[in-house]
MARFI-469502 format. One record per residue (C-alpha): x, y, z. Coordinates in steps of 0.1 Angstrom, whole numbers, plus 5000, padded with zeros to 4 digits. Layout:
! residues N
XYZ ...
! end
This chain:
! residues 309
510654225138 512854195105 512853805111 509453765119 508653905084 511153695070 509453405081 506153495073 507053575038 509753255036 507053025047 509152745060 508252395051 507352085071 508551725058 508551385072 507151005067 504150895077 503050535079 499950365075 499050055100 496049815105 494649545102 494749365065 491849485043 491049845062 491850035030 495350145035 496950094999 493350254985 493850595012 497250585002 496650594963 493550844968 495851044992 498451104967 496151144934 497450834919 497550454921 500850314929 499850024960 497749754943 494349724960 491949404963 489249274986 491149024997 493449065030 497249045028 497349194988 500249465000 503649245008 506049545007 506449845025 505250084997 506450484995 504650744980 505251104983 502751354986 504151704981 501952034986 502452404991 503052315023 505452075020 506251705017 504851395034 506351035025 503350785031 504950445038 502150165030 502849815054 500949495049 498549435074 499249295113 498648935115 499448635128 502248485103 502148135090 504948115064 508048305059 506248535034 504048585062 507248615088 508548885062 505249095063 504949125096 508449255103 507849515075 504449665087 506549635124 509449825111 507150095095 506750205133 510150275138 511950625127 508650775114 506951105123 503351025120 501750705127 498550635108 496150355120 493350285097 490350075114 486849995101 483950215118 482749915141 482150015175 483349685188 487449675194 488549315181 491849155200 493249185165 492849535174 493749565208 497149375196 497949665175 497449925204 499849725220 502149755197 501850145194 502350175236 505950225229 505950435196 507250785195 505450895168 502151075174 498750845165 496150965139 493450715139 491550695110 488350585108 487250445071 484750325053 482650605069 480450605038 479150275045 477450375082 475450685092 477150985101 475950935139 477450605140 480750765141 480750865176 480050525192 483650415171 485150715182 484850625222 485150265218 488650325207 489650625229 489450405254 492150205242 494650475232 495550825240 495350965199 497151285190 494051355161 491151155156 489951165115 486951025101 487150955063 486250785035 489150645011 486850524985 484550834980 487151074994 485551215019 487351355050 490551315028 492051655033 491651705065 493651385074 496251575046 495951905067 496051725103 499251515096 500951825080 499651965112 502051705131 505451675107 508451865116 510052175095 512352005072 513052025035 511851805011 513251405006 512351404974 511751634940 508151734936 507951524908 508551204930 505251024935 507050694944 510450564951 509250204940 511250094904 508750054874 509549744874 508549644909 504649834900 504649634873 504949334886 502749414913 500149534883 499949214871 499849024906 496349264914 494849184883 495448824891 494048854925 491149014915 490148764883 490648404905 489148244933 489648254970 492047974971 494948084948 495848484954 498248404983 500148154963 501048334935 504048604926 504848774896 508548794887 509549064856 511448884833 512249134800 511149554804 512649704779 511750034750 511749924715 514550174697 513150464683 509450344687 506650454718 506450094729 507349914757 507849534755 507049344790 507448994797 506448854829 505948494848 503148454874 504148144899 502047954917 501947654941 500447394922 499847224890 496047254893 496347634902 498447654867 495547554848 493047764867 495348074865 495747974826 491947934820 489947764794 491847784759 493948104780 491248284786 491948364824 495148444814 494048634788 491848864807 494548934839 496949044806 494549254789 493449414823 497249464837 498249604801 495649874800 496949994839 500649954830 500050174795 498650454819 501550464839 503850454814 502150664791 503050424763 502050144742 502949764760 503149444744 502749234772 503748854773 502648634803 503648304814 502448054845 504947864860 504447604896 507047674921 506247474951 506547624985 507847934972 506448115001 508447945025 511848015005 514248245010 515748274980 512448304960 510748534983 514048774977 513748694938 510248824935 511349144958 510549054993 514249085006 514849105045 517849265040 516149515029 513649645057 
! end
């Protein structure tokens, strides 16, 4: 009796990493940042804007989840491409809740069907997660919900709405519902274990991609050059270079008399000061590195290290 009171009144803890899968564009980087209350994963329209495997860490009374954000599954035509789909692949692996975001279509692309595929031999239990539910009526759901059923025996099934927030904490409350008892990976005043420097740069690369044409946003990386405080003063000095493919992207990235580049700066300055909850003097540059994408050095230079997944 004495240690059933004990653990009532201990309340024991549940921990453990959950990762987010799906096709590119489905909303996982914006449920991720809505999720945990903050933006950390950059978020665009346009498919493929995650690159990295991205953690953030949610931590409640009840305990800790660590959300791991993956680019999107698809078919890889470079070795930036190569590189993404190893890390949303790897994101399966030693994870205790599998999260797989799809768009509330009652129709199951192949796309789709690939990534059930996939999950046949994961160990994790499934949460899919229907979003975008604010864009259909609430009846709509259900069709969704037996098309995809049928594909895959899912351990929770959680309609929600990352952009309105809708259905939001019951997806928090179901995948606590699956994580193990464990203590905490990180301090509760964790909400990421990416460097400043690496949101930075990422900052910058979503302002980019959401100021240029169609063309351009899978071309271009943003490399941190110079972070540093000024002594004694509440300002942070940032110099960055944004690399592209090709001369005639330079000039559209650069914009008449600066003024594209002008506007991503201004844009990723007012983010950065947020998140750092300081002053930034922010310097950008454009510089044409052909074929970067299909270089290994480069693509570990602006972050996107194999080594490292």
């Amino acid at each position: 009796m004495d240690g059933m009171d004990m653990q009532r009144t201990d309340h024991p803890k549940k921990a453990g990493f959950a990762t987010l899968i799906g096709r590119p564009n489905v909303g996982k980087s914006t449920l991720m940042n809505h999720l945990i209350g903050q933006k950390i994963a950059i978020t665009s329209n346009k498919p493929q804007t995650t690159r990295n495997r991205i953690r953030t860490v949610l931590t409640t009374e009840e305990g800790q989840v660590v959300f791991v954000d993956t680019p999107g599954l698809h078919k890889a035509k470079n070795k930036l491409g190569e590189y993404m789909v190893k890390a949303a692949t790897m994101a399966l692996a030693d994870v205790d809740v599998i999260l797989w975001l799809v768009e509330p279509k009652a129709t199951v692309s192949p796309a789709e069907e690939e990534i059930a595929k996939k999950l046949e031999g994961a160990k994790a239990p499934v949460i899919l997660v229907i979003n975008k539910t604010d864009t259909i009526a609430k009846e709509a759901v259900l069709p969704v919900i037996d098309a995809y059923r049928s594909l895959y025996d899912f351990d929770e099934i959680v309609p929600v709405s990352a952009r309105t927030g809708a259905g939001c904490e019951d997806l928090v409350q179901t995948i606590f519902m699956l994580l193990p008892y464990g203590e905490a990976f990180f301090d509760e005043e964790t909400i990421t274990d990416q460097p400043m420097r690496a949101i930075a740069a990422e900052i910058i690369r979503e302002k980019a991609l959401h100021a240029l044409q169609e063309e351009i946003p899978h071309g271009i990386a943003v490399g941190i050059d110079v972070m540093k405080e000024r002594p004694g003063k509440n300002i942070m000095d940032i110099e960055a270079t944004i690399v592209c493919e090709k001369e005639s992207h330079k000039g559209i990235i650069i914009g008449k008399q600066g003024s594209m580049l002008k506007k991503i700066g201004s844009n990723a300055r007012y983010e950065i000061e947020r998140l750092v909850e300081e002053k930034v003097n922010l310097k950008l540059w454009v510089k044409v590195t052909k074929d970067w994408r299909d270089s290994d050095f480069l693509l570990k230079n602006f972050g996107y290290d194999k080594k490292e997944l």
